[in-house]
ROZAMI-836018 format. One line per 4 residues: for each residue z, y, x of C-alpha. Coordinates in steps of 0.25 Angstrom, whole numbers, plus 2048, in hexadecimal, padded with zeros to 3 digits. Layout:
<vexnus>
Z Y X; ...
</vexnus>
This chain:
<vexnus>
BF7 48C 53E; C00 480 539; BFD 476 545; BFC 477 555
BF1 473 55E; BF1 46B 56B; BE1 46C 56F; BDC 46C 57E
BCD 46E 580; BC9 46E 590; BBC 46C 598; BBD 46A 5A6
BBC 45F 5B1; BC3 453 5B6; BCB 456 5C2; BCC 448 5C5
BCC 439 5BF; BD1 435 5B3; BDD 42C 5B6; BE0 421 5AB
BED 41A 5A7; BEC 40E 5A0; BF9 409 596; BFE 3F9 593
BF8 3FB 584; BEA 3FF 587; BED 40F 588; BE7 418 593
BE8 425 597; BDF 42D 59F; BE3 43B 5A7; BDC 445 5B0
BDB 452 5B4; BD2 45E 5AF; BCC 46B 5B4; BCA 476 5AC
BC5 486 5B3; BC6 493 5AE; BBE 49D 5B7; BBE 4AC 5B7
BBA 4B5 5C0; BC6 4BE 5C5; BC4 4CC 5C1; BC9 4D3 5CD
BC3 4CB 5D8; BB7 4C5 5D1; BBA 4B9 5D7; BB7 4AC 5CF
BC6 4A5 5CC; BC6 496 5C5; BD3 491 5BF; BD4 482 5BE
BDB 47C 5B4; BE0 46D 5B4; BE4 464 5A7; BEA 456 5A7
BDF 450 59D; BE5 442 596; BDC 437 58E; BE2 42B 587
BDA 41D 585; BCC 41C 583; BCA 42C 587; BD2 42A 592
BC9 41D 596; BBA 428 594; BBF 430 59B; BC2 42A 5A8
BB6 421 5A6; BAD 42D 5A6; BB4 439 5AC; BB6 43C 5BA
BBC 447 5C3; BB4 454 5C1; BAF 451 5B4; BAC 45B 5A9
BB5 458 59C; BB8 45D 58E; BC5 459 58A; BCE 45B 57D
BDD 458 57A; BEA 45D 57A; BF5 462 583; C01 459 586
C0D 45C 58E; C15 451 594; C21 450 59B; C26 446 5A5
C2D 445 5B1; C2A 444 5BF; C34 43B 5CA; C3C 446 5CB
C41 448 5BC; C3A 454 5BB; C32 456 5AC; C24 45A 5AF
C1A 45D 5A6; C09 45B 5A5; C02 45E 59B; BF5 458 597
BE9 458 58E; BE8 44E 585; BDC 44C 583; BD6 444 575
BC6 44B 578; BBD 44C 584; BAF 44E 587; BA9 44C 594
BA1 458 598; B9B 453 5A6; B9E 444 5AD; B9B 442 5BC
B93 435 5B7; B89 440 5AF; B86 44A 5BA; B84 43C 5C4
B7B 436 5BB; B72 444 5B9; B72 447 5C8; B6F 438 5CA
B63 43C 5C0; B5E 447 5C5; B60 441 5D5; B54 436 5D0
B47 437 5D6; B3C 437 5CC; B33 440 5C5; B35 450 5C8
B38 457 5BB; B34 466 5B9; B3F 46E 5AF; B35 473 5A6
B38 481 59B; B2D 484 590; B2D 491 58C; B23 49A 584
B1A 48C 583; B1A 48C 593; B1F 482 59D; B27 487 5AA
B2C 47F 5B3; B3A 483 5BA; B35 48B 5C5; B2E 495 5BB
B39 499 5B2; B40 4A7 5B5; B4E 4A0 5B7
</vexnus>
């Protein structure tokens, strides 16, 4: 292969706000944390063991603008970039590094505002609906299926 590859691809959940920075020409950026979960279960005591993950997302401009207009904390998120390292120094003199995803596509999976709206929905007094399945040319209700 001639070329290399930066390429991040990641589902997972906001663990907080996203916190925006606006610059003097009209710039912005916008930052927050997110959770990603691998689980297995461990063979020798069949106990159930859950690694979180946590990325440092970044959004520039308009995305950046989306996202904090339509994301909160907990949200579910697909999110495509690249990884950046910086450096910078803390009040000591020390060189730190973080290392981001920068990321130029996102998707939002599931929103708080969504599963309000439908639980607001189905919280409305009104007419009772039965679920309903056809099968064979017959009509059960929910209560006569096998599962």
């Amino acid at each position: 292969m001639a070329g290399t590859l930066n390429k991040v691809m990641l589902i997972g959940h906001l663990g907080d706000e996203v916190k925006m920075h606006y610059f003097e020409g009209g710039g912005c950026v916008g930052r927050f944390p997110l959770a990603t979960n691998e689980t297995y279960t461990n063979k020798t005591t069949n106990e159930r063991v859950t690694n979180v993950e946590w990325h440092n997302i970044v959004l520039r401009n308009k995305a950046a603008e989306i996202c904090e207009k339509y994301l909160t904390k907990g949200d579910k998120v697909y999110i495509e970039g690249r990884i950046k390292t910086r450096k910078w120094q803390d009040d000591q003199g020390n060189d730190r590094y973080s290392t981001e995803i920068q990321a130029n596509e996102f998707t939002f999976l599931t929103t708080k505002k969504d599963s309000q709206a439908a639980a607001n929905t189905q919280a409305q007094p009104g007419k009772p609906t039965e679920n309903k399945v056809e099968t064979a040319g017959k009509t059960a209700s929910d209560d006569d299926l096998p599962f």
